[in-house]
N, C-alpha and C positions, 0 to 999 in steps of 0.2 A: 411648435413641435410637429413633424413630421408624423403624420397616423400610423404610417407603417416600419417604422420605427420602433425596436421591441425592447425594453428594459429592462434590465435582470437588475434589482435591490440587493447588493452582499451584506451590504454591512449599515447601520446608522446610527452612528455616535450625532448625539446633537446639545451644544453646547449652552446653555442660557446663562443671560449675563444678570444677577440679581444686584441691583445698587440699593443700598439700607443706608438710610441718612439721622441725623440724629435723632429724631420723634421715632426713630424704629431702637436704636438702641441708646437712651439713656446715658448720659455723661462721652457717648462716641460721636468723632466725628466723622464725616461721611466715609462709609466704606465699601470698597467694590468684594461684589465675593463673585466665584466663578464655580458653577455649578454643572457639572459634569452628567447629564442623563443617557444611558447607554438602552438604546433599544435591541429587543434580539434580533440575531441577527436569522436571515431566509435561510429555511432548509432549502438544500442544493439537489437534494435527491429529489425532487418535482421537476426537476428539469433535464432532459435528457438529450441535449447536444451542446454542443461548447459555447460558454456566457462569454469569451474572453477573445481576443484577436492572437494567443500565445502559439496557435494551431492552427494551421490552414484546412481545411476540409474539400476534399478532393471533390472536382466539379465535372468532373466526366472520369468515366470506366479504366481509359486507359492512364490517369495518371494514376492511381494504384498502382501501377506495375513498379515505380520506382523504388517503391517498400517489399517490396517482394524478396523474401531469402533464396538462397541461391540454393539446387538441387542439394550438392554436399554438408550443405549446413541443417538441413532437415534431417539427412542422413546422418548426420553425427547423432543431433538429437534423438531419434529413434531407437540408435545405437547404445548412445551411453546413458540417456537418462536426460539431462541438459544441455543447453548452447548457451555461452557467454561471448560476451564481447559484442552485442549488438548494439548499434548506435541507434541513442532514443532522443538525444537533447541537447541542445546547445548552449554556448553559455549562459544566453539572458535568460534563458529559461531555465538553467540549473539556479542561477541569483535566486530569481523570482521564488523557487521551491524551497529554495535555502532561508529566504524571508520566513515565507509562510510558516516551515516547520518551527523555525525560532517562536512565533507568537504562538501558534499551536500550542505550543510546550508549556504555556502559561498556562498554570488552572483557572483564572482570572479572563481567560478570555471570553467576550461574549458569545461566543457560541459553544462554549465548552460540554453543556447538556447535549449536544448531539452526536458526541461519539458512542460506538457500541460499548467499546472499554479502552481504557485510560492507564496507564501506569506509571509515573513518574519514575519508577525505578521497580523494575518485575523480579530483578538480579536476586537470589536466594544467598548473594555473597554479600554479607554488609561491607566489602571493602570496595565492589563495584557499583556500575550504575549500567543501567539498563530500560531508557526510554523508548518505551512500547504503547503504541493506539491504535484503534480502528474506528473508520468513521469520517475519516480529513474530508474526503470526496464530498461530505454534506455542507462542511465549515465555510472552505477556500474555494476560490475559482479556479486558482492556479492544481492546486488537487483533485480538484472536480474535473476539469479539462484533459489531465492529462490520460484518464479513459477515452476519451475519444482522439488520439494522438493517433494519425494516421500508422506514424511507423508503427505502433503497439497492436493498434487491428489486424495488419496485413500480415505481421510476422504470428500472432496469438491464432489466427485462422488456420492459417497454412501449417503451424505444431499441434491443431486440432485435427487435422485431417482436413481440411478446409470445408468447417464447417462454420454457421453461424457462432458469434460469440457473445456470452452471456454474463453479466458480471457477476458475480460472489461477493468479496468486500475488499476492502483496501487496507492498508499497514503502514505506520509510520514506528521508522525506528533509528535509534541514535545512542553511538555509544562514544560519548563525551572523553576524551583523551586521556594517556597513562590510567584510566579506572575505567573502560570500557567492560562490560559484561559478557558473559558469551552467552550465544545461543545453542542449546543441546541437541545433540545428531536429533534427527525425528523424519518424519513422513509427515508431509502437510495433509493428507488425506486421513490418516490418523485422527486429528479433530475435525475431520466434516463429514464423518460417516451416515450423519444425519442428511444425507443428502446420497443421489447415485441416481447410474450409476456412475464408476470412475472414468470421467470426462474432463478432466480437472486440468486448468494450466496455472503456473503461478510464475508472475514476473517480476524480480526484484530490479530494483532500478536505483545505482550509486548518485549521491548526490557531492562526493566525495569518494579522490582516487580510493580505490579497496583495496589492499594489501596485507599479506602475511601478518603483517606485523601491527597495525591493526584491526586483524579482526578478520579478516574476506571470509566467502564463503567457503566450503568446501563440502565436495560430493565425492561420492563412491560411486563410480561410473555402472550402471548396468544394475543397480539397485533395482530400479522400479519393475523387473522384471521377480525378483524376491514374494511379492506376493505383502499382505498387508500387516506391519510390525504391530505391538504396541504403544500404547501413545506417553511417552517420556513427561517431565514436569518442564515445560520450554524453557526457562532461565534457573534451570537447576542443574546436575551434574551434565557435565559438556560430553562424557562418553558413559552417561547411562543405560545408553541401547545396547552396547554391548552384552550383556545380561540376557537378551533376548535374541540372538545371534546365536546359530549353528557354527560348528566348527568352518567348514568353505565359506560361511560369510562373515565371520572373526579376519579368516586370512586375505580377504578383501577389502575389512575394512580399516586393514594396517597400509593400504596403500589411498588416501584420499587424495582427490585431484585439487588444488589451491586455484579457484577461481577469482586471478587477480584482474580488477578493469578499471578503466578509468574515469572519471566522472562525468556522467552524461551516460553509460554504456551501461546496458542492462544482462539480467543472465536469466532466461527461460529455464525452466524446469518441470519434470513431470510431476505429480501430486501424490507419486510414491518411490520416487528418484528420496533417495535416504543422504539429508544436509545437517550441515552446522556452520557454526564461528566459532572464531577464538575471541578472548581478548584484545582491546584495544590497550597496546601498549605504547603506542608511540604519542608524538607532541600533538597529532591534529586530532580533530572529531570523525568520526565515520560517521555518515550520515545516506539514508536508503528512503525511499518509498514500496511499496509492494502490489504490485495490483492481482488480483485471484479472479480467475473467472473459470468459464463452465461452456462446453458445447450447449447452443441452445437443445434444449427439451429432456435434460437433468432435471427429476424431482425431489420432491422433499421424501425424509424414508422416517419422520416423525411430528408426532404434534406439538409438540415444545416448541419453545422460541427456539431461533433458530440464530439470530442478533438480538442483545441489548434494547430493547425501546422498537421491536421491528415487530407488528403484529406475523402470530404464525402462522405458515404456509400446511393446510391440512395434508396429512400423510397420503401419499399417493397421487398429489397433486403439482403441477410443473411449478417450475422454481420463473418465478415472474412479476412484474407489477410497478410499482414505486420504486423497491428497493434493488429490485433486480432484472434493469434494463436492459434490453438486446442493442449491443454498442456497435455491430455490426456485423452485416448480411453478406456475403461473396457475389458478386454476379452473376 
């Protein structure tokens, strides 16, 4: 073996083959048994650059520039609240996350203790289904890496203000065909007020076309300029915010914009840019990743946990460490 040669452990299932002959069981004849021992598998947050070859990592300054959003497209964002439509993935690597999420979803999987939380179905409709988690980025390589996905740095800097960027936590969500669940209008800044100041990006990423009809996002342009709502019950009534709307933002938000994209293509949003879903009503699965992150030097604004199993970040103190890597610096 090569010394400088680095190896990341994901996973280690290791199988032992036990053979019991007759003197072990009485009146049997020889039998083979096969014996399954699953070891846990490496936390992935000890590691903070890409274990996998799925992502190339830019080797001089100016290949960045390729991922770079164009003037206009920043200006939308600015404008309305979010940008959709950015290209983050390609096929093999849409498979690869399409893999991973399928065993994720197993509560059976070996590394299923290091999510923050878990849902097999979050839906408050028993007629839907609504698989929700955070935490993949610890489990998979494939969800681990794609934090450091060039495209996602370069575009997530540049909607920061091109500032350094900071992670928060990840998402994984799937609303399984004709019984897909929705997600309730809301403010993603809403649940992390534990944290500031509002620095916030959050980027969903289709792992499957997103469409009307099952499910896509949709935003109310020019929300995040409203100032900070209430925090709704996320897979409970799909227009519960309304309740908490003024008249001029009621009539705002009878016109939401249907952020339809295709698989691979991601949709940025600001952290009080006001979203939801519908229902998945059609034959296929909608299937998403989430990544949340933070301009570096955001702190915590409590002493609570802040994640599931994540020791807490004292109040008044920068948000950093293990759990919350700086993914990338601008030049």
């Amino acid at each position: 073996m090569r010394k400088n040669k680095r190896i990341f452990l994901i996973a280690y299932p290791v199988l032992v083959k036990i053979k019991l002959n007759q003197s072990n069981i009485p009146g049997n004849k020889n039998i083979n048994f096969i014996k399954m021992i699953v070891m846990p598998v490496k936390d992935l947050s000890t590691v903070h650059q890409l274990v996998t070859g799925i992502f190339k990592w830019p080797s001089k300054n100016e290949e960045w520039e390729q991922y770079k959003l164009s003037e206009d497209q920043i200006d939308f964002f600015n404008e309305n609240g979010y940008l959709s439509g950015v290209k983050m993935l390609d096929d093999k690597q849409i498979e690869r996350l399409r893999n991973e999420l399928g065993e994720l979803a197993d509560v059976n999987h070996p590394g299923h203790n290091l999510f923050y939380e878990f849902h097999s179905n979050e839906s408050t409709d028993p007629s839907t289904i609504l698989f929700h988690a955070l935490g993949a980025w610890r489990i998979t390589p494939g969800f681990h890496d794609v934090l450091w996905n060039p495209r996602f740095l370069m575009a997530a800097s540049q909607l920061l203000g091109d500032k350094p960027v900071r992670f928060w936590h990840d998402q994984l969500f799937s609303k399984p065909a004709k019984k897909g669940g929705v997600v309730a209008w809301h403010q993603d800044y809403s649940y992390w007020t534990r944290t500031k100041p509002v620095a916030h990006l959050t980027c969903w990423c289709g792992l499957d076309d997103s469409t009307k009809e099952n499910g896509c996002l949709q935003y109310i342009a020019g929300s995040q300029k409203w100032g900070l709502l209430p925090k709704p019950v996320i897979a409970g009534d799909l227009h519960g915010i309304k309740d908490f709307l003024n008249d001029e933002q009621r009539r705002q938000f009878e016109n939401p914009q249907f952020a339809e994209v295709k698989a691979g293509e991601a949709i940025f949003h600001h952290s009080l840019t006001l979203h939801g879903s519908g229902e998945n009503k059609s034959d296929k699965p909608r299937r998403a990743f989430v990544i949340n992150v933070f301009a570096d030097g955001v702190v915590s604004d409590s002493d609570d946990v802040l994640l599931t199993g994540v020791p807490p970040v004292k109040n008044g103190e920068k948000m950093q460490g293990q759990f919350f890597p700086l993914l990338y610096k601008p030049a």
